[in-house]
C-alpha positions as CSV (number, residue, x, y, z in Angstrom):
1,X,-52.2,54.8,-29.4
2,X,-55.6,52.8,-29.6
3,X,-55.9,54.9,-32.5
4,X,-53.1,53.2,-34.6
5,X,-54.1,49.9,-33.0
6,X,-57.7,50.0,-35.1
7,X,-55.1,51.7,-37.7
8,X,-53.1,48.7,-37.9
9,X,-56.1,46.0,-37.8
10,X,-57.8,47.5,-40.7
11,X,-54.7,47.0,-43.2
12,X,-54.3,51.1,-44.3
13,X,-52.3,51.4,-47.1
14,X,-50.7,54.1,-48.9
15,X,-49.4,54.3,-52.2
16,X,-46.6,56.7,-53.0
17,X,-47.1,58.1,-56.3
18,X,-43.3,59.8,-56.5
19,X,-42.9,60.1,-60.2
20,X,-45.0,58.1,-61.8
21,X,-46.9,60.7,-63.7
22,X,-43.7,60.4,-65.9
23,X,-43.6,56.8,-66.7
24,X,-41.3,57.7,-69.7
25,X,-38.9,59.2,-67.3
26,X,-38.6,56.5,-64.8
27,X,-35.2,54.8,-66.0
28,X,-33.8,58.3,-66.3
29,X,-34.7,59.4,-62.8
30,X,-33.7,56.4,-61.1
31,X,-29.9,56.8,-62.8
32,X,-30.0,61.2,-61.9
33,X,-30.9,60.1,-58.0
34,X,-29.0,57.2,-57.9
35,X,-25.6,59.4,-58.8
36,X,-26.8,61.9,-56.3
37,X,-27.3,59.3,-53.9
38,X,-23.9,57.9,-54.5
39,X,-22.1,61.5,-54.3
40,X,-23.8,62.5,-51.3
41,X,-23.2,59.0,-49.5
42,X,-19.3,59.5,-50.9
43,X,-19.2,63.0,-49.7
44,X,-20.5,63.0,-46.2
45,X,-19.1,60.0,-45.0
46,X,-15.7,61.2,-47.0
47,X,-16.1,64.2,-45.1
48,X,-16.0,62.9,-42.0
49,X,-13.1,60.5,-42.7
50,X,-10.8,63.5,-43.8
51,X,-11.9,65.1,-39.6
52,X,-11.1,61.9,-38.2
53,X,-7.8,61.9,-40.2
54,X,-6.6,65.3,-39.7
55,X,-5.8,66.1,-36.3
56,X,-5.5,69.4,-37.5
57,X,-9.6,69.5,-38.1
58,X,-10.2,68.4,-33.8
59,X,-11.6,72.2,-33.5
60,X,-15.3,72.7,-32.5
61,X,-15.9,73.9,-36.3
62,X,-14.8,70.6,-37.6
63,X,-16.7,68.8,-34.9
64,X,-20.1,70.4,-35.8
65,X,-19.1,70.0,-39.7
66,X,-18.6,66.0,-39.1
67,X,-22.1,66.3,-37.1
68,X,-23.5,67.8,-40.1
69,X,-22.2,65.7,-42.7
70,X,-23.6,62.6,-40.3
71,X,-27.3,64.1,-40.4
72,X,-27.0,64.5,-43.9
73,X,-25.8,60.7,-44.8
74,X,-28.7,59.7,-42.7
75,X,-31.0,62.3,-44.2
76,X,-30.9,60.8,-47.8
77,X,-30.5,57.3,-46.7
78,X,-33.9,57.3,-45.1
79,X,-35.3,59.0,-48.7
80,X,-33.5,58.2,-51.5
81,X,-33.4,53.9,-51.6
82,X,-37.2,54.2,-50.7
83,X,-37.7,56.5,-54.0
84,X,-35.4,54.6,-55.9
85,X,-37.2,51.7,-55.4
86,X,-40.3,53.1,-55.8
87,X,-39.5,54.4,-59.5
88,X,-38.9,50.7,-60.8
89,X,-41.1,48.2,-58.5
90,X,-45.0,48.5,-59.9
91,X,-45.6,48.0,-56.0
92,X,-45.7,51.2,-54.3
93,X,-47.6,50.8,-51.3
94,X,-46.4,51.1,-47.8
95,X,-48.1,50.5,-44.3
96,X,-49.2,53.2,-42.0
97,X,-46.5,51.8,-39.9
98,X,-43.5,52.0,-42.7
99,X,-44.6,55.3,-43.6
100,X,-45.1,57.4,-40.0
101,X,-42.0,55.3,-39.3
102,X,-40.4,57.2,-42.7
103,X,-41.2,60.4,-41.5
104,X,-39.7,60.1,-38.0
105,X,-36.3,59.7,-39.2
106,X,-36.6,61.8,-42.0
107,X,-37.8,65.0,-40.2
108,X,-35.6,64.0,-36.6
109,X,-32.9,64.9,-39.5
110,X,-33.4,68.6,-40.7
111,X,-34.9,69.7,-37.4
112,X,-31.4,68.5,-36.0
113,X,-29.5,70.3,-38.5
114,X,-31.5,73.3,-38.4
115,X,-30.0,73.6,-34.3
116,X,-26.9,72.5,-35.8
117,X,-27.0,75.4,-38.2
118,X,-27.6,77.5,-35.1
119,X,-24.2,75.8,-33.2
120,X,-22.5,77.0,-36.0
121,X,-23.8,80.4,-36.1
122,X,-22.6,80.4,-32.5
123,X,-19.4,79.0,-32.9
124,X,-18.2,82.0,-35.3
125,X,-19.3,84.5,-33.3
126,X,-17.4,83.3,-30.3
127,X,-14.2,82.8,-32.7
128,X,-14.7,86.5,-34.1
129,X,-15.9,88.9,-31.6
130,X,-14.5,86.6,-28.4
131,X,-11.3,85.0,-29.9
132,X,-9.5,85.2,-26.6
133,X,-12.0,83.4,-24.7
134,X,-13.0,81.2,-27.6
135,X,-11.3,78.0,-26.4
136,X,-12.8,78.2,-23.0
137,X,-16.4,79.1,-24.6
138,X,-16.2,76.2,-27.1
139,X,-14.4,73.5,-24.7
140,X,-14.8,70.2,-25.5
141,X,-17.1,69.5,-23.0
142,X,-19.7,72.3,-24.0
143,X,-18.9,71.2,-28.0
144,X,-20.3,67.8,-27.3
145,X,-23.2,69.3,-24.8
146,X,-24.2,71.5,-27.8
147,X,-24.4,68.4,-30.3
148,X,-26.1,66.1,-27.4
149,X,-28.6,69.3,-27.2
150,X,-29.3,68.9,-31.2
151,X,-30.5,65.5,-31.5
152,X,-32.6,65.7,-28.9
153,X,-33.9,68.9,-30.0
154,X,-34.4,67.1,-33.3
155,X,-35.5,63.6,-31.9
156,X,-38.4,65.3,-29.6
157,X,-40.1,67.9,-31.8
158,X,-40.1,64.8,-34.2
159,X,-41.5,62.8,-31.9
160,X,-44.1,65.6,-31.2
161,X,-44.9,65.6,-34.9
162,X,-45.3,62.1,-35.0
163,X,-47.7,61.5,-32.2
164,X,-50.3,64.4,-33.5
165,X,-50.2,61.6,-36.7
166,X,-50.9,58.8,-34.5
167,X,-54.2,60.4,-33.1
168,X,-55.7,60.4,-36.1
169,X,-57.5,58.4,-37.8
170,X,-56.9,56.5,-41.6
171,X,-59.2,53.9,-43.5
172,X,-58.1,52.4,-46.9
173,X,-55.8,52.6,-49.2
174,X,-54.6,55.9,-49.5
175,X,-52.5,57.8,-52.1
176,X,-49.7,60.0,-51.5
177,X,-49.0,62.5,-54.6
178,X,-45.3,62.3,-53.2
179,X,-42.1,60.3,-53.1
180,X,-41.5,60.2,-49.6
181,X,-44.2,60.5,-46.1
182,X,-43.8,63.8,-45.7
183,X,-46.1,65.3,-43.2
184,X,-48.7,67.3,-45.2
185,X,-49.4,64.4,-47.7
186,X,-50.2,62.1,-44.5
187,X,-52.6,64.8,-42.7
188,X,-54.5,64.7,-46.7
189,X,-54.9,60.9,-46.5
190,X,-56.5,61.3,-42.7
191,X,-60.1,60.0,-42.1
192,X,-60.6,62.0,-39.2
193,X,-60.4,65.7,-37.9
194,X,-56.7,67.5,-38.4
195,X,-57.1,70.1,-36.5
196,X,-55.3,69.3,-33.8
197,X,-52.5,68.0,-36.2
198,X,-52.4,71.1,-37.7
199,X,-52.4,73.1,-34.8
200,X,-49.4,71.1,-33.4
201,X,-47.4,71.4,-37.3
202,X,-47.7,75.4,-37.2
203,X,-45.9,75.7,-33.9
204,X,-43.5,73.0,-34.1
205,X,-42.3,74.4,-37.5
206,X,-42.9,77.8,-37.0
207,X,-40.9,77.6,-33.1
208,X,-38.0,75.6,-35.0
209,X,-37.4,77.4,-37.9
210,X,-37.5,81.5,-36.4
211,X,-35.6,80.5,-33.3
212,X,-33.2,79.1,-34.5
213,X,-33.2,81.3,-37.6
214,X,-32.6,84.4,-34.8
215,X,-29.5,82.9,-33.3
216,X,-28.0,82.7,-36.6
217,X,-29.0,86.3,-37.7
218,X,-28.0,87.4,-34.4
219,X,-24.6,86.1,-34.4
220,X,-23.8,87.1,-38.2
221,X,-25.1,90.9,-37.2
222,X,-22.5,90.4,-34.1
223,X,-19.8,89.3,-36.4
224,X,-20.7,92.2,-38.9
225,X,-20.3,94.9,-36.5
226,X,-16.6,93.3,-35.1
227,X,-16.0,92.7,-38.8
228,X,-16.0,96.4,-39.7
229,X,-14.5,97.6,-36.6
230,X,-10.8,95.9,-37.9
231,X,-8.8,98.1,-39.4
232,X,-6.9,95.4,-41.3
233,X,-8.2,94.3,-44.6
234,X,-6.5,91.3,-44.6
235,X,-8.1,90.9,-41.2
236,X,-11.3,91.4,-42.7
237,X,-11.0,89.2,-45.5
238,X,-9.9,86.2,-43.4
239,X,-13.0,86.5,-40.9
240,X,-15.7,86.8,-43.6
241,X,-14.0,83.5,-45.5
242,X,-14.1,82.0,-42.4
243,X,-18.4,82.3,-42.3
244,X,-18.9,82.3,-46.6
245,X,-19.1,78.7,-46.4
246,X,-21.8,78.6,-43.4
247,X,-23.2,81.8,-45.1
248,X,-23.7,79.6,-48.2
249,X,-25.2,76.8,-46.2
250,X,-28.0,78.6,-44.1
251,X,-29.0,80.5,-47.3
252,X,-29.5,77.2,-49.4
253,X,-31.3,75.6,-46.4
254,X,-33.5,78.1,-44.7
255,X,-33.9,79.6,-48.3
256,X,-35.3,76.3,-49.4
257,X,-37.4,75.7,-46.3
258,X,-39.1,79.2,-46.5
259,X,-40.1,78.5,-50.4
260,X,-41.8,74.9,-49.3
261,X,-43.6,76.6,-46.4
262,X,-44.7,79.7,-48.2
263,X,-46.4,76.9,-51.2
264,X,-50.0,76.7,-50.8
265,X,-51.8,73.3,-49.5
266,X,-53.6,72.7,-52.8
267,X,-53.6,70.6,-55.9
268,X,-52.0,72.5,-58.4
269,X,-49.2,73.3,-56.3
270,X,-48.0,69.3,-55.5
271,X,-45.8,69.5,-58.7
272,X,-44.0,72.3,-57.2
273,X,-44.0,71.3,-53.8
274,X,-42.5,68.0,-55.2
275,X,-40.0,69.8,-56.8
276,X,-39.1,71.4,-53.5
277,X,-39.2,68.3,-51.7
278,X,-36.5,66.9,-54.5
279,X,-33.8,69.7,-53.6
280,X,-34.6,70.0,-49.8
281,X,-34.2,66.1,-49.3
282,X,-32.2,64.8,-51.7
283,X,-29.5,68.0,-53.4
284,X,-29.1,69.6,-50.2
285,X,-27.4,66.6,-48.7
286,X,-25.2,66.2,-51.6
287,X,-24.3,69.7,-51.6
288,X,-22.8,70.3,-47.9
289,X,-19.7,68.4,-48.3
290,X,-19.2,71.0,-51.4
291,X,-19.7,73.6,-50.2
292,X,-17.6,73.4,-47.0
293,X,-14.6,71.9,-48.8
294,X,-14.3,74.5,-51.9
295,X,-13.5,77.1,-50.0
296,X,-11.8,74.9,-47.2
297,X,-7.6,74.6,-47.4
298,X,-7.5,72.2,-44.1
299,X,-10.0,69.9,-46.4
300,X,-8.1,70.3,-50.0
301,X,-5.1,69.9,-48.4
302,X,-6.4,66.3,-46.7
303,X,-7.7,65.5,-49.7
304,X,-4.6,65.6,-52.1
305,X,-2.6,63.9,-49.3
306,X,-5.0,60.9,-49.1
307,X,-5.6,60.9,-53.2
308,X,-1.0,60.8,-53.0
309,X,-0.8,64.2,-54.7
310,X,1.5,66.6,-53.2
């Protein structure tokens, strides 16, 4: 902590570049992520007004789904005003404080979702291959346990993250080839050794993503096997529909998370890691409510009775 102490006293500053290699482009960005702000603000929090309002949503999928859709609102609303902002004020700087601070919340968000990915996982596995004991498995009482046990899981490994940042050491004004503190752009504008940091980064993500990457393969191999073993189609049909829209979900997110991971650390590949950054932090947010309400009847149906369309 002394560490950020001298940090603080010597006035670091980092500049967030975002976009503005594009300076032509600026007006036009700021209106695309300013839309997809708007939907994804609309679409979580409308998602989780249609649960509330349908008592026919109070199942343990619906209560993970509003959890979800919660993480995501947050998720963009710790990114997307600072990047809006920063592609029309000339100012981009930000305090060592403002920007550590940035990253806490913004990676306490996926590394909660990526256990609540997991829940989910685990939920339709107990509702296909133990339907009988499914309401006793997923009881209230172990639902909300489960979602307790994802925040924390996300809160400490991001505070874990954020304390290998705190003991090291920055000096000057710094700039960040990114729109947002993410956490390899802050270990590139360190003054001191990173090994440590680095060290603590591989396990952290490489713990999160595989463990919780196994309970969801696990469960879907589970579900597979009781899938096949039905002897109804129809049978068949409904259980797979009931996972495409989780299916979807993982694929887009861990797909996403395993292209970022695999990009080398290096110069020439910032554009594309930016890229990556833009669909991870800002689309995939927008795109949940979509994807779990397409292929959702309980949703379309609350949705045409609150729009007065029978």
């Amino acid at each position: 902590m002394r560490t950020f102490d001298r940090n603080q006293s010597t006035a670091v500053i980092f500049i967030l570049m975002g976009f503005s290699d594009y300076p032509e482009f600026q007006i036009l960005l700021f209106l695309v992520f300013l839309v997809t702000y708007v939907i994804s603000v609309m679409g979580n929090l409308g998602m989780i007004a249609i649960i509330i309002m349908n008592p026919k949503l109070y199942t343990p999928m619906y209560f993970f789904l509003k959890h979800l859709s919660f993480v995501d609102f947050c998720y963009s609303s710790v990114i997307i005003p600072k990047l809006l902002e920063n592609l029309v004020a000339e100012d981009r700087a930000m305090c060592i404080s403002t920007c550590i601070a940035q990253f806490f919340f913004a990676a306490s968000c996926p590394l909660t979702e990526t256990f609540m990915l997991a829940v989910m996982a685990y939920d339709r596995f107990v509702a296909i291959c133990n339907p009988l004991l499914y309401s006793v498995i997923m009881s209230q009482k172990h639902c909300a346990l489960l979602m307790a046990a994802a925040y924390s899981w996300g809160i400490l490994l991001s505070l874990l993250l954020t304390y290998s940042l705190l003991t090291l050491s920055f000096c000057g004004t710094k700039i960040i080839n990114n729109f947002m503190c993410d956490y390899s752009s802050i270990l590139s504008a360190a003054c001191s050794d990173i090994y440590f940091s680095q060290l603590i980064f591989f396990i952290v993500a490489n713990f999160n993503i595989f463990s919780t990457l196994m309970v969801i393969i696990s469960s879907y191999i589970f579900i597979f096997v009781t899938v096949m073993k039905m002897h109804s189609v129809r049978a068949r049909h409904k259980a797979f529909s009931t996972c495409a829209s989780h299916l979807t979900a993982v694929g887009v997110f861990y797909g996403t998370v395993l292209f970022l991971y695999c990009i080398p650390n290096t110069k020439s590949s910032w554009f594309t890691k930016k890229l990556g950054s833009v669909f991870y932090a800002v689309i995939i947010p927008m795109l949940n409510p979509f994807i779990y309400s397409l292929r959702n009847n309980e949703v379309k149906e609350t949705i045409r009775k609150v729009m007065g369309k029978k």
